[in-house]
N, CA, C and O atoms as CSV, one atom per row, in Angstrom:
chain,resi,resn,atom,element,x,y,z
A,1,UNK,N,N,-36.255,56.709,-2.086
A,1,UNK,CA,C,-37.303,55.751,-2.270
A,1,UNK,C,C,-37.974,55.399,-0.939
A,1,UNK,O,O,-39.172,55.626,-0.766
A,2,UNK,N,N,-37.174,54.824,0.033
A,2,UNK,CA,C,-37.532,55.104,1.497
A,2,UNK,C,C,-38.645,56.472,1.871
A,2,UNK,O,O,-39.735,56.176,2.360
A,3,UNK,N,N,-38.383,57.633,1.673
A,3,UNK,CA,C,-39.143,58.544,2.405
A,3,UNK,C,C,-40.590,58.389,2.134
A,3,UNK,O,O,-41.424,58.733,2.972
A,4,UNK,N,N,-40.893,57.915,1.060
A,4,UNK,CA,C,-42.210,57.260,0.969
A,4,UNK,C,C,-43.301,56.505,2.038
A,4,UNK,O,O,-44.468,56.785,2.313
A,5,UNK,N,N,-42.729,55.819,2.342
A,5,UNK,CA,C,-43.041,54.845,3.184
A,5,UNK,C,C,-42.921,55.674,4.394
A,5,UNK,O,O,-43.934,55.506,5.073
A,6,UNK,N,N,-41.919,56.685,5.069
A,6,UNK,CA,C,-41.651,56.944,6.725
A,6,UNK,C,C,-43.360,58.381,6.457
A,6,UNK,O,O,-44.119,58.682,7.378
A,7,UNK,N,N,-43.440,58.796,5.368
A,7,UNK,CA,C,-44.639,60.477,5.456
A,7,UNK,C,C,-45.651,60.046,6.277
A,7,UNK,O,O,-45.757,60.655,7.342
A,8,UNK,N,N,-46.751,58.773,5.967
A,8,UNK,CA,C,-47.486,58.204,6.683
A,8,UNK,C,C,-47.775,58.207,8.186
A,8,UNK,O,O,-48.730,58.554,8.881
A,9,UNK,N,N,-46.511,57.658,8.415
A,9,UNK,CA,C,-46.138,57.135,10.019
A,9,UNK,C,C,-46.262,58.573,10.938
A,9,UNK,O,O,-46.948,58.848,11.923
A,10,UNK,N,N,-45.055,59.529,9.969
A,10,UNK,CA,C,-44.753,60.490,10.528
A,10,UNK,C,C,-46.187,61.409,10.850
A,10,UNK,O,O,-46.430,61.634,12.035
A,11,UNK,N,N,-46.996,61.861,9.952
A,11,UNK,CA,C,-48.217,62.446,9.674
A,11,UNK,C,C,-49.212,62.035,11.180
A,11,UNK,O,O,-49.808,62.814,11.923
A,12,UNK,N,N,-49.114,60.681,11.246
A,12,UNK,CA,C,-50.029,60.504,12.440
A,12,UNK,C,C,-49.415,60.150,13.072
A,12,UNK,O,O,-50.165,59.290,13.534
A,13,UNK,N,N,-48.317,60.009,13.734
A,13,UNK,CA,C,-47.689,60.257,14.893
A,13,UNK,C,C,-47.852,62.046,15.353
A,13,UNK,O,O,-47.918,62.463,16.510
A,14,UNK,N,N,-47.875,62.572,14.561
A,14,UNK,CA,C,-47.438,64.041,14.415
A,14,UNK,C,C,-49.231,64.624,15.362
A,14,UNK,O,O,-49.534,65.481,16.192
A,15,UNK,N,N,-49.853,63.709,14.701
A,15,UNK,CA,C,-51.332,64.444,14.909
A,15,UNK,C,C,-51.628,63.375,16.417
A,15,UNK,O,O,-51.653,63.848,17.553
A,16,UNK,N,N,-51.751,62.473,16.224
A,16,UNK,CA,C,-51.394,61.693,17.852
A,16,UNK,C,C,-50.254,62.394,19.190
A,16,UNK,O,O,-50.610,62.513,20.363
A,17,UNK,N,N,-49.675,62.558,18.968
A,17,UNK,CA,C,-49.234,63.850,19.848
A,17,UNK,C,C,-49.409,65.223,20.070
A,17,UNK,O,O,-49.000,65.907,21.008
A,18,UNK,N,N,-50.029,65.517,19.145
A,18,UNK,CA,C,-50.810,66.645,19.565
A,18,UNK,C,C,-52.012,66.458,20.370
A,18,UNK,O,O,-52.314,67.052,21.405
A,19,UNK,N,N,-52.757,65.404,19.652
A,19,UNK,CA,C,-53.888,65.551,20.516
A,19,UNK,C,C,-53.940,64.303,22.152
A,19,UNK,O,O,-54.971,63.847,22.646
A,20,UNK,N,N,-52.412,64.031,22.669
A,20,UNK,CA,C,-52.144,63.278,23.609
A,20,UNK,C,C,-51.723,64.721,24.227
A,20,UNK,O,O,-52.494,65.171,25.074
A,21,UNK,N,N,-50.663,65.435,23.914
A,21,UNK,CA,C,-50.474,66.827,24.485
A,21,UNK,C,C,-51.679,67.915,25.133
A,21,UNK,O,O,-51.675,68.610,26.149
A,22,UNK,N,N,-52.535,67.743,24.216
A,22,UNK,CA,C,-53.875,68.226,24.921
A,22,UNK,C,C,-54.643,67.838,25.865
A,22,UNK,O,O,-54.890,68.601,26.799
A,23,UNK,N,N,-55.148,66.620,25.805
A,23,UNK,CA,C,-55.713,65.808,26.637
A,23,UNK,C,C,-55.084,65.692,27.843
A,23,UNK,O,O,-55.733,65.645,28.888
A,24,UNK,N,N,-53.435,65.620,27.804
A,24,UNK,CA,C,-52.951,65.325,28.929
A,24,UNK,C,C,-52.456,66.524,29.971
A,24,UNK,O,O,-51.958,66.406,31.091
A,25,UNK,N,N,-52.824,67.927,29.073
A,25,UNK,CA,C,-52.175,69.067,29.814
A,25,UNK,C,C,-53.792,69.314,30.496
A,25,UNK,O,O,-53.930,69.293,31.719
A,26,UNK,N,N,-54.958,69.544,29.584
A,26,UNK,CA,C,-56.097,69.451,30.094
A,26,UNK,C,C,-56.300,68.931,31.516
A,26,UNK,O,O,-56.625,69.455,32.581
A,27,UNK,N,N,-55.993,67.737,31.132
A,27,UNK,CA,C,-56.346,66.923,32.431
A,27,UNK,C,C,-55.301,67.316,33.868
A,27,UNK,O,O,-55.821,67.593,34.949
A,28,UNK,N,N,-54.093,67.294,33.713
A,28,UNK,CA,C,-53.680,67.941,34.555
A,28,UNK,C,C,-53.477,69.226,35.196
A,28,UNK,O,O,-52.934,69.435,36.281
A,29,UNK,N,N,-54.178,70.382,34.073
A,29,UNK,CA,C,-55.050,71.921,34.703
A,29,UNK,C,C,-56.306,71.460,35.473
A,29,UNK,O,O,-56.702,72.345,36.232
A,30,UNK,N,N,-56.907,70.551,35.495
A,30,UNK,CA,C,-58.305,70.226,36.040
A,30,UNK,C,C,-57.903,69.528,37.302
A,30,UNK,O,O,-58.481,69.857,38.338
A,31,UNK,N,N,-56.970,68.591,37.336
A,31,UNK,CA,C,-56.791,68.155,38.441
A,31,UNK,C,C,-56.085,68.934,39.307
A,31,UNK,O,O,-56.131,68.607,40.492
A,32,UNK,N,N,-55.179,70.281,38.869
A,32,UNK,CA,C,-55.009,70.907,39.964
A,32,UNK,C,C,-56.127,72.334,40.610
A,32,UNK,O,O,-56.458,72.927,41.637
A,33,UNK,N,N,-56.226,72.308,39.918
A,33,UNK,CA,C,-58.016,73.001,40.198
A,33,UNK,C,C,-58.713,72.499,41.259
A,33,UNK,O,O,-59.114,73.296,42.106
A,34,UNK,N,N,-58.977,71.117,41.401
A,34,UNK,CA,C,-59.431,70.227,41.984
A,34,UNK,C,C,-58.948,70.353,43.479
A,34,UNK,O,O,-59.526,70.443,44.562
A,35,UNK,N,N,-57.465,70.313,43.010
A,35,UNK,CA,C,-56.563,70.390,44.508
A,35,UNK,C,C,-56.898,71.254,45.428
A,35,UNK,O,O,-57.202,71.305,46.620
A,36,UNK,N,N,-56.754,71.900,44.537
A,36,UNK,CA,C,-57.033,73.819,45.118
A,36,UNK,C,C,-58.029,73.918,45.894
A,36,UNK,O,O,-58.049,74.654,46.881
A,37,UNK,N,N,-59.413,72.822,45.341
A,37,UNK,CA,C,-60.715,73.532,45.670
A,37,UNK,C,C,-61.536,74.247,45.201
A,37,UNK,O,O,-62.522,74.800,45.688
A,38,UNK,N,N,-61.001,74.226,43.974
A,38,UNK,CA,C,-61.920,74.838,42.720
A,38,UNK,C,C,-63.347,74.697,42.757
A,38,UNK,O,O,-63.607,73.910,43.667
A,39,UNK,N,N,-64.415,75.104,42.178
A,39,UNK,CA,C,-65.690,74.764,41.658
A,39,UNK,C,C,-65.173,74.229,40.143
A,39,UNK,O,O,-64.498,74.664,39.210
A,40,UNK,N,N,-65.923,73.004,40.498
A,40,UNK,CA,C,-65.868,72.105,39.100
A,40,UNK,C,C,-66.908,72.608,37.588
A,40,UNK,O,O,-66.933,72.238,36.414
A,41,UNK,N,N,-67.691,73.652,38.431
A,41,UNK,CA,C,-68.388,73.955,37.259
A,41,UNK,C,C,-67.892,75.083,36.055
A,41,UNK,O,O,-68.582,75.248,35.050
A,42,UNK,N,N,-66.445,75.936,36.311
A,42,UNK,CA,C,-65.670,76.113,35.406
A,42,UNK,C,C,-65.891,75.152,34.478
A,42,UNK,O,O,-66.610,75.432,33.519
A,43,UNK,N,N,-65.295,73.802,34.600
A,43,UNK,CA,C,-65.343,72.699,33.449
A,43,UNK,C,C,-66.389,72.891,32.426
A,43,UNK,O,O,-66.082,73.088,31.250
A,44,UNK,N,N,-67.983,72.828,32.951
A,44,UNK,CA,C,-68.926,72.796,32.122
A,44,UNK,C,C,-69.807,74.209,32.396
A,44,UNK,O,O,-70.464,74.609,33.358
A,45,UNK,N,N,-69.506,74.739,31.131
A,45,UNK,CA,C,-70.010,75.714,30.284
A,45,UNK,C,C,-71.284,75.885,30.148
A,45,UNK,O,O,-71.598,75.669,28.978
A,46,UNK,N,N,-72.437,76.260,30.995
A,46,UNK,CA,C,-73.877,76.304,30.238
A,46,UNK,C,C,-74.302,76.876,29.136
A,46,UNK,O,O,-73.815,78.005,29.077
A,47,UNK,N,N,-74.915,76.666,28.313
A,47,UNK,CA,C,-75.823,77.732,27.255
A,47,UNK,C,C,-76.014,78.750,27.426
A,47,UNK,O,O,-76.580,78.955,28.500
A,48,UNK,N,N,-75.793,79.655,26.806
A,48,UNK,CA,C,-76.245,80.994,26.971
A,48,UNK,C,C,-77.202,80.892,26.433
A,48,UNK,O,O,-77.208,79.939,25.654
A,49,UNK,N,N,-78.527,81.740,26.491
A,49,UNK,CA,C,-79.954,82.422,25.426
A,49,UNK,C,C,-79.555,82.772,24.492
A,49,UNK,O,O,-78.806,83.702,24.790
A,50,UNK,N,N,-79.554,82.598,23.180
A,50,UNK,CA,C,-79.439,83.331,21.851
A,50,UNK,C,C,-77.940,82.523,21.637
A,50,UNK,O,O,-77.733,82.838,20.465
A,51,UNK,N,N,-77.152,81.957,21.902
A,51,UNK,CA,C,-75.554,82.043,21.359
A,51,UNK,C,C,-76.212,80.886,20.249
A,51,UNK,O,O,-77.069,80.005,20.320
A,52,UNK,N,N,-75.338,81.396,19.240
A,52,UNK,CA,C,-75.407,80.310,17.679
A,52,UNK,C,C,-74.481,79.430,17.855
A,52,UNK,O,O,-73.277,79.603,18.046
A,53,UNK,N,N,-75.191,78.311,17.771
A,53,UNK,CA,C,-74.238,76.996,17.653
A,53,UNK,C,C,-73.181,77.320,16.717
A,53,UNK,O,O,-73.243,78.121,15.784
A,54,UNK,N,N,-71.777,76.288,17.239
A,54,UNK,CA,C,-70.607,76.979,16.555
A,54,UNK,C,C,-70.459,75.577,15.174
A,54,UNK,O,O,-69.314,75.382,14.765
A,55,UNK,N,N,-71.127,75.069,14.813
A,55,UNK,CA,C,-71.051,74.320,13.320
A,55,UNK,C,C,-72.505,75.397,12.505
A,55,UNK,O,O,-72.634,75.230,11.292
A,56,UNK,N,N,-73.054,75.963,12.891
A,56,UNK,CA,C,-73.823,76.975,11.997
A,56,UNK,C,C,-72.483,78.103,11.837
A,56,UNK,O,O,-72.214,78.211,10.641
A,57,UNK,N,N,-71.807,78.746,12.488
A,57,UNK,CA,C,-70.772,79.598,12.035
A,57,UNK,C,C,-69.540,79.048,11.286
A,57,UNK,O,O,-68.999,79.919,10.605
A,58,UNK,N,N,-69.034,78.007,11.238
A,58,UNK,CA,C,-68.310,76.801,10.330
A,58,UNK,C,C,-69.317,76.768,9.313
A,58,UNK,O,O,-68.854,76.928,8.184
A,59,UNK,N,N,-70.392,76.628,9.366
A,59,UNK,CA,C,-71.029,76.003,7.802
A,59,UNK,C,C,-71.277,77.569,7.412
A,59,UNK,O,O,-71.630,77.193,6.295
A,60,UNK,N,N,-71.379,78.668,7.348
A,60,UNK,CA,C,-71.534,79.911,6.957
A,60,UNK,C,C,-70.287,80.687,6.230
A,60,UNK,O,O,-70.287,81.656,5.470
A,61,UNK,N,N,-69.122,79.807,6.811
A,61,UNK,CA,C,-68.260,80.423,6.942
A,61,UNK,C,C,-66.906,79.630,5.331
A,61,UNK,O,O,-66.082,80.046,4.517
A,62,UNK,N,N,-67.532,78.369,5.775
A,62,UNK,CA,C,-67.125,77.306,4.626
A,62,UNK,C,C,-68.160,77.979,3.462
A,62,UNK,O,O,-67.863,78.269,2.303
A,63,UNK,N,N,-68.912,78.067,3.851
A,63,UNK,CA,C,-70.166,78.632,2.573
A,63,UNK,C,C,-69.858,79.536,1.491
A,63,UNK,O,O,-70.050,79.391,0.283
A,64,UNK,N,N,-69.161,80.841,2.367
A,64,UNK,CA,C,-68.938,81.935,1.733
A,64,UNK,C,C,-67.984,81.503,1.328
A,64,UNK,O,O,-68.097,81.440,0.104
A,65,UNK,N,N,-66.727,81.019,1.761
A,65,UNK,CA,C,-65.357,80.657,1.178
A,65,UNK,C,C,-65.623,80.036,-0.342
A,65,UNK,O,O,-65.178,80.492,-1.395
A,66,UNK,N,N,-66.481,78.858,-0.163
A,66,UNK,CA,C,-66.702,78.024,-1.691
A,66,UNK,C,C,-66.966,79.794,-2.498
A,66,UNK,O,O,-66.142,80.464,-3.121
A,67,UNK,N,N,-68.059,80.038,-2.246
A,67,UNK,CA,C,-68.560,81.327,-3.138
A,67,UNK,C,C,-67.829,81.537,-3.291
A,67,UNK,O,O,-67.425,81.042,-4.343
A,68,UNK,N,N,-66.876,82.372,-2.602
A,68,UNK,CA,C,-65.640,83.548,-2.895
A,68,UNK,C,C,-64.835,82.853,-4.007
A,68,UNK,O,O,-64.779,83.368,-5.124
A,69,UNK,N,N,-64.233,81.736,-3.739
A,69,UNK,CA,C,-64.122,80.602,-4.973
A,69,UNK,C,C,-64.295,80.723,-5.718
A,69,UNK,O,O,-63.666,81.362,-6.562
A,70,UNK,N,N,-65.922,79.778,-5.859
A,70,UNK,CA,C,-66.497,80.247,-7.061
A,70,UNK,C,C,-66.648,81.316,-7.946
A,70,UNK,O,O,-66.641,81.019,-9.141
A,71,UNK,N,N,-66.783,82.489,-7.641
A,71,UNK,CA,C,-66.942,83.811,-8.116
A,71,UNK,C,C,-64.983,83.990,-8.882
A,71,UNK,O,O,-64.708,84.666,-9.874
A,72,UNK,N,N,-64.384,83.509,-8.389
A,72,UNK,CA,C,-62.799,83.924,-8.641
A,72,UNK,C,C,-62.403,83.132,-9.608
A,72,UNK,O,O,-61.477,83.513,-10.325
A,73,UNK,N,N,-62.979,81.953,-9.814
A,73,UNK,CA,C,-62.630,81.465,-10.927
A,73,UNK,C,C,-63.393,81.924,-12.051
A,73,UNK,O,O,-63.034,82.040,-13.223
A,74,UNK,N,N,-64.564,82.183,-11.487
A,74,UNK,CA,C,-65.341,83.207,-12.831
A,74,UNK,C,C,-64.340,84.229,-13.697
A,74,UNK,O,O,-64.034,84.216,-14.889
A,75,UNK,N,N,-63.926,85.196,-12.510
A,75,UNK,CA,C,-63.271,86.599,-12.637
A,75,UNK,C,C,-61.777,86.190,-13.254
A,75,UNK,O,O,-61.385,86.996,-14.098
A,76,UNK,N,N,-60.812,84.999,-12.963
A,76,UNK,CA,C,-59.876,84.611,-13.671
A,76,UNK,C,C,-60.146,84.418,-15.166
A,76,UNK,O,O,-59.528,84.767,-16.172
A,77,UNK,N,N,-61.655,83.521,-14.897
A,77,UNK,CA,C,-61.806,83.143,-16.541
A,77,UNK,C,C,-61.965,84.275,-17.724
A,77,UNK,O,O,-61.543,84.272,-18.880
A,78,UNK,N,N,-62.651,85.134,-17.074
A,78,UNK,CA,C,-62.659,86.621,-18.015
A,78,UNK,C,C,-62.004,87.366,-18.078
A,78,UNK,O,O,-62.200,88.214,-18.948
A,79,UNK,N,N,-60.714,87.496,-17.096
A,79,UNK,CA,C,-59.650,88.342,-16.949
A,79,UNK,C,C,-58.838,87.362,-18.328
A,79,UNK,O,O,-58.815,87.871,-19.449
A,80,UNK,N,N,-58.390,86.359,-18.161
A,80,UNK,CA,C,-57.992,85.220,-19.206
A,80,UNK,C,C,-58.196,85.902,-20.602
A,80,UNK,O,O,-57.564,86.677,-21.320
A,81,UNK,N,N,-59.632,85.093,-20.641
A,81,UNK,CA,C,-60.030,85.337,-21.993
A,81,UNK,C,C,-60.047,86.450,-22.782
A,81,UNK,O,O,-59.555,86.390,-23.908
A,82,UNK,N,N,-60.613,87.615,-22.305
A,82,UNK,CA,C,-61.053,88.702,-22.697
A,82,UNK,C,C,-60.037,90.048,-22.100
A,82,UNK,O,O,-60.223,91.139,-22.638
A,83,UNK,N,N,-59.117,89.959,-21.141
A,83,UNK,CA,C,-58.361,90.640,-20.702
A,83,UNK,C,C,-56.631,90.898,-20.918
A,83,UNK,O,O,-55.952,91.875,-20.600
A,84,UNK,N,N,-56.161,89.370,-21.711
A,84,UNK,CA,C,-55.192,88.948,-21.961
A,84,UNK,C,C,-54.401,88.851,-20.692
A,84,UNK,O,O,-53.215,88.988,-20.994
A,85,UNK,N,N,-54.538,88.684,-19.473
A,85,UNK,CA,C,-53.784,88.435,-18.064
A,85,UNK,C,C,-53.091,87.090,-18.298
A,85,UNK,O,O,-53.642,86.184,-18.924
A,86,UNK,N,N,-52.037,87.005,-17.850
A,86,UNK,CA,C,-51.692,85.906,-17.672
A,86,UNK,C,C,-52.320,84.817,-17.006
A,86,UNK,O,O,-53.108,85.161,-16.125
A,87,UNK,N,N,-52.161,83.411,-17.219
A,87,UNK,CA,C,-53.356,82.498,-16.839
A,87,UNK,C,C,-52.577,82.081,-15.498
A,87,UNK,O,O,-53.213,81.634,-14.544
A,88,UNK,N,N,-51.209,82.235,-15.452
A,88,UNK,CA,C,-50.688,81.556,-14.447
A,88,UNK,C,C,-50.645,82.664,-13.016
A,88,UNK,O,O,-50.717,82.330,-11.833
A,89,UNK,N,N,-50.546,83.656,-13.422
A,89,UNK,CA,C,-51.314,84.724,-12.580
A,89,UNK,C,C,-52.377,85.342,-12.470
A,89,UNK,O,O,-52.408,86.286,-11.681
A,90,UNK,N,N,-53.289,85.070,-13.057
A,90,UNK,CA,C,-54.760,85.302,-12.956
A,90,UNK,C,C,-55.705,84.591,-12.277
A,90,UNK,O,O,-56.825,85.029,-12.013
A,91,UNK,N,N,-55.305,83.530,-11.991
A,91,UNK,CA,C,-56.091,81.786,-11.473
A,91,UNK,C,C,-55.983,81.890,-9.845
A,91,UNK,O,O,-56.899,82.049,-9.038
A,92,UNK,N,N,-54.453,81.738,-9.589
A,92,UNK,CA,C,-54.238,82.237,-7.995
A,92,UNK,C,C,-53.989,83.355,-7.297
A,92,UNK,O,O,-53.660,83.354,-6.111
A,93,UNK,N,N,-54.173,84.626,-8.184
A,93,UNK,CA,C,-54.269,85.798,-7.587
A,93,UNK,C,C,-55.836,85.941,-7.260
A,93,UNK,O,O,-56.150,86.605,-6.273
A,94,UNK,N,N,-56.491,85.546,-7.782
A,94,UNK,CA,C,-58.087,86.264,-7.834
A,94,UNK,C,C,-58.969,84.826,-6.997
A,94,UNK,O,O,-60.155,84.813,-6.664
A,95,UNK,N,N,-57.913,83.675,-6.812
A,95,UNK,CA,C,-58.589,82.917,-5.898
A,95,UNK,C,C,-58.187,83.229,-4.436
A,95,UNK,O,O,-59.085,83.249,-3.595
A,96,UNK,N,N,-56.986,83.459,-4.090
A,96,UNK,CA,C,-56.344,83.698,-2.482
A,96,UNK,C,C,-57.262,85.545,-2.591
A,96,UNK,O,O,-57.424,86.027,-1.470
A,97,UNK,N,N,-57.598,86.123,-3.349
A,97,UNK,CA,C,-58.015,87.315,-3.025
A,97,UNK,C,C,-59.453,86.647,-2.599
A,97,UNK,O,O,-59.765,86.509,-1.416
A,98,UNK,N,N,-60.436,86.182,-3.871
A,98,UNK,CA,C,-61.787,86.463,-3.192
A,98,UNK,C,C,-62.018,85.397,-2.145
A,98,UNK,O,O,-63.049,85.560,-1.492
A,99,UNK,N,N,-61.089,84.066,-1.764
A,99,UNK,CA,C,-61.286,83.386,-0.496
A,99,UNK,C,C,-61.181,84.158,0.566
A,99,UNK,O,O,-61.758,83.963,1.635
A,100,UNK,N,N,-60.134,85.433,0.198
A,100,UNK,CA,C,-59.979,86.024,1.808
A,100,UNK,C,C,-61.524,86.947,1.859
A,100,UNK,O,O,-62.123,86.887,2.932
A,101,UNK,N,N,-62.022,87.601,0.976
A,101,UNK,CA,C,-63.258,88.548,0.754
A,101,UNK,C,C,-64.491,87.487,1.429
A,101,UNK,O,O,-65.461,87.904,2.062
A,102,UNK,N,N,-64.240,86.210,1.170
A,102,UNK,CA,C,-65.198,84.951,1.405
A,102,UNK,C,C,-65.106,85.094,3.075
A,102,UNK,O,O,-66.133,84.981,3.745
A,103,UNK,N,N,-64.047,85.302,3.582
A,103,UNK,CA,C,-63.374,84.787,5.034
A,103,UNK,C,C,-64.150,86.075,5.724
A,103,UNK,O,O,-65.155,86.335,6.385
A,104,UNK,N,N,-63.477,86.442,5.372
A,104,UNK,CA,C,-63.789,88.022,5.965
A,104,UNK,C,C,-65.154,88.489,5.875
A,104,UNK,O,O,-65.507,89.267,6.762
A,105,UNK,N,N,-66.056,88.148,4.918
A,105,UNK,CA,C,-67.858,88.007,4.884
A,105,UNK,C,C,-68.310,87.508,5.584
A,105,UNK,O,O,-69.331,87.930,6.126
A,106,UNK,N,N,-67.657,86.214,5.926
A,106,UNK,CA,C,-68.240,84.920,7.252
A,106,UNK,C,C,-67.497,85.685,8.227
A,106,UNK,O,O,-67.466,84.936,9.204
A,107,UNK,N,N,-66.971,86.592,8.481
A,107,UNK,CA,C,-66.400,86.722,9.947
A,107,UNK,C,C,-67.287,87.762,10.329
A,107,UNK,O,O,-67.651,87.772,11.505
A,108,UNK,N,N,-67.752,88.741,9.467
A,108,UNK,CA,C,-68.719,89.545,9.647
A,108,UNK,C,C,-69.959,89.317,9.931
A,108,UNK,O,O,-70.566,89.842,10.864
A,109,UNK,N,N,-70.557,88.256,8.876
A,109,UNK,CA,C,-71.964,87.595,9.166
A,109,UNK,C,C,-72.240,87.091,10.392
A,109,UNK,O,O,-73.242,87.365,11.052
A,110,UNK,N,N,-70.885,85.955,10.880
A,110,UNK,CA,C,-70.922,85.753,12.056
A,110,UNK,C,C,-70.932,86.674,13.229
A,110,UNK,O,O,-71.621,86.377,14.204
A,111,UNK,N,N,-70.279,87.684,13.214
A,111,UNK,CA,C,-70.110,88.486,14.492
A,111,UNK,C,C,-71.717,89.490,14.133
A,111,UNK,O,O,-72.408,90.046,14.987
A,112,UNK,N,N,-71.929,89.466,12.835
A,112,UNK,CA,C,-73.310,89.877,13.381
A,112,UNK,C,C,-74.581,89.004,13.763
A,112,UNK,O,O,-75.589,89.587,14.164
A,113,UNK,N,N,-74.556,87.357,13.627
A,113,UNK,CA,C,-75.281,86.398,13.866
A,113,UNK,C,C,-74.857,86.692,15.652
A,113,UNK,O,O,-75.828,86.828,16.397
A,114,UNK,N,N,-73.797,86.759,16.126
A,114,UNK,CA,C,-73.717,86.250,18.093
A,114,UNK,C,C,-74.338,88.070,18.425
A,114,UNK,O,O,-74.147,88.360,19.607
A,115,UNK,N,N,-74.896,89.050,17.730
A,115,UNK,CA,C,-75.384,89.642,18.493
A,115,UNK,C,C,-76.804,89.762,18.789
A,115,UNK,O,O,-77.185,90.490,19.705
């Protein structure tokens, strides 16, 4: 009855140390950089000409996934109905398949969008 109550805590503690682990290893690669004598402009990254913002390759990429989705629950529903497949294997076989077909479309689209 207890473990209820500790998932919460645990969950964002879990994600609060990760992103304290980052920040804090970050910061201390930069400050020894610094030591060194580094050029600080490592840190900041200019624009390249042509590079596609990286939430247009996230939204392309989420895009195709829904599709691939979508389309798989189509292909379950007719495998179902009209195919006699089992429903309990027809539903999540043909969704983890066309999400990955989805993934793998956006990874393509994308790598042909950065050229």
């Amino acid at each position: 009855m207890g473990s209820e109550v500790i998932i919460l805590p645990v969950i964002f503690g879990a994600v609060f140390a990760i992103a304290y682990l980052y920040y804090s290893t970050r910061n201390k690669e930069r400050m020894a950089l610094i030591e060194k004598g580094a050029d600080a402009s490592i840190f900041f990254q200019g624009k390249r000409e042509g590079k596609v913002p990286f939430w247009k390759i996230i939204l392309i990429n989420v895009a195709l996934l829904f599709i691939g989705i979508g389309i798989a629950i189509f292909m379950a529903a007719f495998m179902v109905y009209n195919l006699g497949v089992n429903e309990d294997v027809a539903y999540p076989g043909t969704i983890f398949f066309m999400a990955g077909v989805g993934l793998l479309a956006g990874f393509a689209v994308a790598k042909r969008l950065e050229k």
